[in-house]
DOMARPA-741879 format. One record per residue (C-alpha): residue number from 1; residue in three letters; x, y, z. Coordinates in nm, 3 decimals, decimal comma, always signed. Each point is the difference from the previous one (the first is absolute). Example, Ala and Ser with C-alpha at 12.3 -4.5 7.8 and 13.67 -1.06 7.14 Angstrom:
BEGIN
<site martor="1" semar="ALA" xx="+1,230" yy="-0,450" zz="+0,780"/>
<site martor="2" semar="SER" xx="+0,137" yy="+0,344" zz="-0,066"/>
***
This chain:
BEGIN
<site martor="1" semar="UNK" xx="+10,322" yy="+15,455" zz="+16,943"/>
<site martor="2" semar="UNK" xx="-0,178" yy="-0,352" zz="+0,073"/>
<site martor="3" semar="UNK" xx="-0,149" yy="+0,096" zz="-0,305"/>
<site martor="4" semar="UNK" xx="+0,309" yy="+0,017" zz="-0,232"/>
<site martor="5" semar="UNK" xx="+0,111" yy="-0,288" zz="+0,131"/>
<site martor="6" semar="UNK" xx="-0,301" yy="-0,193" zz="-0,063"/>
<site martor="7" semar="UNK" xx="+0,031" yy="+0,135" zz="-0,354"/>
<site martor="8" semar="UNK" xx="+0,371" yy="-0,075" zz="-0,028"/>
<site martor="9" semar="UNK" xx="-0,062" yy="-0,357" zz="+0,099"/>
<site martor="10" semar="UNK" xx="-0,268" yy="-0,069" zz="-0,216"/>
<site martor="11" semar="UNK" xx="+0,223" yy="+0,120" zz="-0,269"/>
<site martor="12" semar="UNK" xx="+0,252" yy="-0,185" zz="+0,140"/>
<site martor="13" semar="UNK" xx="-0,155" yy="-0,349" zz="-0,009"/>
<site martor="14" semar="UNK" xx="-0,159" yy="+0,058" zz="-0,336"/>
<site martor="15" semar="UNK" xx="+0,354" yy="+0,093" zz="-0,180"/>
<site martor="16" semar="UNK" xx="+0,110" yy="-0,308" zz="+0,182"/>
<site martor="17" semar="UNK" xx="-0,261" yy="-0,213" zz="-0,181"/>
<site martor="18" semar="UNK" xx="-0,002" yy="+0,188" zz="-0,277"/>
<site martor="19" semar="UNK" xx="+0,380" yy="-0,155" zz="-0,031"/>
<site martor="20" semar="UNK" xx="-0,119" yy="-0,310" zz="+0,174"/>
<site martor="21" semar="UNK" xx="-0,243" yy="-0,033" zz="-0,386"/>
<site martor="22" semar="UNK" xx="+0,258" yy="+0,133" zz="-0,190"/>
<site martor="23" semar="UNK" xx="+0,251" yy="-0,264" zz="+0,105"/>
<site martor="24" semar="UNK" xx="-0,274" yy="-0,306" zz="-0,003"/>
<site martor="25" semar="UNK" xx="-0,048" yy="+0,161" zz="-0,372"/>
<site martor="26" semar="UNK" xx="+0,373" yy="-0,013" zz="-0,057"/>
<site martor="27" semar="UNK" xx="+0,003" yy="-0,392" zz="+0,153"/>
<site martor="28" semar="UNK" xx="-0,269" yy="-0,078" zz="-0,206"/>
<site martor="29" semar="UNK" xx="+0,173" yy="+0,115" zz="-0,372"/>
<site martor="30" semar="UNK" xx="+0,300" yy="-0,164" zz="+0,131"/>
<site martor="31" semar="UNK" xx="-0,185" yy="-0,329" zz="+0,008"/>
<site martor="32" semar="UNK" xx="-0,159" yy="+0,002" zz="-0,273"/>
<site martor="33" semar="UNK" xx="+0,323" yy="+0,097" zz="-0,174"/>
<site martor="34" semar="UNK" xx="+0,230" yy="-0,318" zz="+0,150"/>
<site martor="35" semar="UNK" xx="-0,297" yy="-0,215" zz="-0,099"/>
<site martor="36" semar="UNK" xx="-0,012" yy="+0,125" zz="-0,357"/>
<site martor="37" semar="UNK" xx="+0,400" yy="-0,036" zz="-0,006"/>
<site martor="38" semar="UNK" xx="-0,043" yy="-0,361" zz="+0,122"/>
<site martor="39" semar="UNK" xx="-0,253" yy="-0,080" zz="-0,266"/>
<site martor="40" semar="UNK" xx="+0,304" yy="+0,108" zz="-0,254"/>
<site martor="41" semar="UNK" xx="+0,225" yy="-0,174" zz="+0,200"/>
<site martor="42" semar="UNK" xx="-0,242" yy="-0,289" zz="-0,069"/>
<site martor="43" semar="UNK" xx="-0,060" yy="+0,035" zz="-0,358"/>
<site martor="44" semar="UNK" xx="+0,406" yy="+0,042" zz="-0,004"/>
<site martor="45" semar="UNK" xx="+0,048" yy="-0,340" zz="+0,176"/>
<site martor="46" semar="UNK" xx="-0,320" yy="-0,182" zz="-0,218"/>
<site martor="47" semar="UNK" xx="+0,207" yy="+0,151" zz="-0,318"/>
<site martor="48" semar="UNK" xx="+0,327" yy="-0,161" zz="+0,095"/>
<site martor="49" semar="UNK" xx="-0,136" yy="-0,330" zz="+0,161"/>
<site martor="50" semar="UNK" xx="-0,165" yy="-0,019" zz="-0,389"/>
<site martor="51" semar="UNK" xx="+0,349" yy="+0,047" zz="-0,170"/>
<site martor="52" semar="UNK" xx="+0,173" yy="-0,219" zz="+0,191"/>
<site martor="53" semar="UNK" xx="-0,298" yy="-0,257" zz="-0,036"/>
<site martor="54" semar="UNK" xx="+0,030" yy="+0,020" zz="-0,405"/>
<site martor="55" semar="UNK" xx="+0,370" yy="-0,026" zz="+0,074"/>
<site martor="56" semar="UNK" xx="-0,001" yy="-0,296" zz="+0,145"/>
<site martor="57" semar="UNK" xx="-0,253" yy="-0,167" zz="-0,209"/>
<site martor="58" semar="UNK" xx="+0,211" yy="+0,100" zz="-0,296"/>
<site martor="59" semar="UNK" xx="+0,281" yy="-0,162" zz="+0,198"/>
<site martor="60" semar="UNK" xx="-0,195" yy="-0,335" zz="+0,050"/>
<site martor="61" semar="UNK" xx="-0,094" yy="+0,040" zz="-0,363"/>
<site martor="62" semar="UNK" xx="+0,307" yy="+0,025" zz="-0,134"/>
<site martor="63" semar="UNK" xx="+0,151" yy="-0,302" zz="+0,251"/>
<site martor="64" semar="UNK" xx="-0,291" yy="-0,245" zz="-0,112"/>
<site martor="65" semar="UNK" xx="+0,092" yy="+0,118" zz="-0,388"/>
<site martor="66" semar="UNK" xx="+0,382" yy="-0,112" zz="+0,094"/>
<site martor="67" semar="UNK" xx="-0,135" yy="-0,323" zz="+0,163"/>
<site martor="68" semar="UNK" xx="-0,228" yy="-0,107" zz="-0,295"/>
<site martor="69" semar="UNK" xx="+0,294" yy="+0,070" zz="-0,270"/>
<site martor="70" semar="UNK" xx="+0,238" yy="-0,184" zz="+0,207"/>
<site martor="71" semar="UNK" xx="-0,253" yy="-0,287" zz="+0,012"/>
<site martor="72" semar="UNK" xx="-0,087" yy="+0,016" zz="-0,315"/>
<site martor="73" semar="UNK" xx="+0,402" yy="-0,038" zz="-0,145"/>
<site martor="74" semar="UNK" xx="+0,058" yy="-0,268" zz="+0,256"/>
<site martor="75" semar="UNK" xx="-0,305" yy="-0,150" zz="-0,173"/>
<site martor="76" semar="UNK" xx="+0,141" yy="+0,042" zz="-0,354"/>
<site martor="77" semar="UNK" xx="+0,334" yy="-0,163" zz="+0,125"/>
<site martor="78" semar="UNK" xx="-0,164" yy="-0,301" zz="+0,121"/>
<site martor="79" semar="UNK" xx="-0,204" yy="-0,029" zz="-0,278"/>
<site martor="80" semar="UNK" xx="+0,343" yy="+0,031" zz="-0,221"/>
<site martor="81" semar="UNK" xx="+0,144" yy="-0,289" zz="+0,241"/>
<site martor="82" semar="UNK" xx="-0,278" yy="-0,190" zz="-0,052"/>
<site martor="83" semar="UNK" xx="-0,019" yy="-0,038" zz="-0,375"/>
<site martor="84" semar="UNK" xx="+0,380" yy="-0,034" zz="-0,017"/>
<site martor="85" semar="UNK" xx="-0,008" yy="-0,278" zz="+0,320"/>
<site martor="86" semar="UNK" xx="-0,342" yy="-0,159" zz="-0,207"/>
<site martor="87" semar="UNK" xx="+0,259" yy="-0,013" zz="-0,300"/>
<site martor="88" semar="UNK" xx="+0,290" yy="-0,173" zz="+0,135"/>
<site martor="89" semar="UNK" xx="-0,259" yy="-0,238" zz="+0,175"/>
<site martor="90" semar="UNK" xx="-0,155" yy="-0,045" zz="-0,364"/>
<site martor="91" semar="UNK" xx="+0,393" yy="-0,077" zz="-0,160"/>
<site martor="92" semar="UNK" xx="+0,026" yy="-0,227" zz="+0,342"/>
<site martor="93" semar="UNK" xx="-0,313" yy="-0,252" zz="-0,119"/>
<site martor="94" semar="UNK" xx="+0,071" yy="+0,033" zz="-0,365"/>
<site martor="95" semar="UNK" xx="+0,341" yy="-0,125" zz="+0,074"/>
<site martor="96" semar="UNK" xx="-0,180" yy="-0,286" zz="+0,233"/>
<site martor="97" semar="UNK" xx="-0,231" yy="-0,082" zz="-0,250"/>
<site martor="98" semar="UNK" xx="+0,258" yy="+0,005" zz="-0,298"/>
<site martor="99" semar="UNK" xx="+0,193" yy="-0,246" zz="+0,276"/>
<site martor="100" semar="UNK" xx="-0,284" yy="-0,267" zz="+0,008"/>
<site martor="101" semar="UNK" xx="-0,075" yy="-0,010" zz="-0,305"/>
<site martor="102" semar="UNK" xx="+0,346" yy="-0,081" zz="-0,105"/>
<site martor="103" semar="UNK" xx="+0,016" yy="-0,230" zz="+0,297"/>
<site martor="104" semar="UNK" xx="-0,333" yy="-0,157" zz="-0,169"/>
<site martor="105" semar="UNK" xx="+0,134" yy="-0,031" zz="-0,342"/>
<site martor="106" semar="UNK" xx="+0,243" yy="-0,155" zz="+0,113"/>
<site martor="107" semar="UNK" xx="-0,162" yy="-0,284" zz="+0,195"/>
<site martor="108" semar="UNK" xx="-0,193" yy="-0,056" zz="-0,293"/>
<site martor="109" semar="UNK" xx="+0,249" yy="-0,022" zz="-0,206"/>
<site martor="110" semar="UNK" xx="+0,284" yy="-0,237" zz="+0,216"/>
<site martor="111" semar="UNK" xx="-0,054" yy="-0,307" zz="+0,108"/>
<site martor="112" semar="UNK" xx="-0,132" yy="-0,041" zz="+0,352"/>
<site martor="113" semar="UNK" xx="+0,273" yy="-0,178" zz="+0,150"/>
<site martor="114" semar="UNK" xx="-0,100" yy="-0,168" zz="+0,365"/>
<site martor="115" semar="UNK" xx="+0,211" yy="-0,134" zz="+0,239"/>
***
């Protein structure tokens, strides 16, 4: 009888580490499949982060291409108000000029009369 249940321990013990591998096998596959999910995960989250990257630097893009245009017709206006200021400033001394020399003509012409 001791001896059966000498055998039926020793059967015992090695069906309970036979299960004791088998779920340390188990553990193992399950670990190495979360980290292999997490590297998709990864490449998921790298994918996205890169869209939203090119997104916003097509964003910016676009924003400084509004800003320079902007600047740009703000330039052209001034430029406008410039030659049309420039012209009225031109009629302004022609007018001045056209005013002494009549001025002149005229002193040359009268008599300088002193007091």
């Amino acid at each position: 009888m001791a001896e059966s249940q000498s055998r039926y321990s020793i059967v015992e013990r090695l069906t309970q580490r036979k299960l004791e591998i088998m779920n340390s096998k188990s553990n193992i596959k399950e670990e190495v499949k979360r980290k292999e999910q997490k590297i998709g995960k990864l490449k998921k989250e790298l994918e996205n982060w890169k869209k939203d990257i090119q997104e916003d630097i097509k964003r910016e893009e676009r924003k400084k291409d509004l800003e320079i245009e902007r600047t740009k017709q703000e330039f052209e206006n001034s430029r406008e108000q410039m030659n049309t200021k420039e012209k009225v400033f031109d009629d302004q001394i022609k007018a001045i000029e056209q005013a002494l020399n009549s001025i002149e003509e005229i002193s040359k012409t009268s008599p300088n009369i002193q007091s």
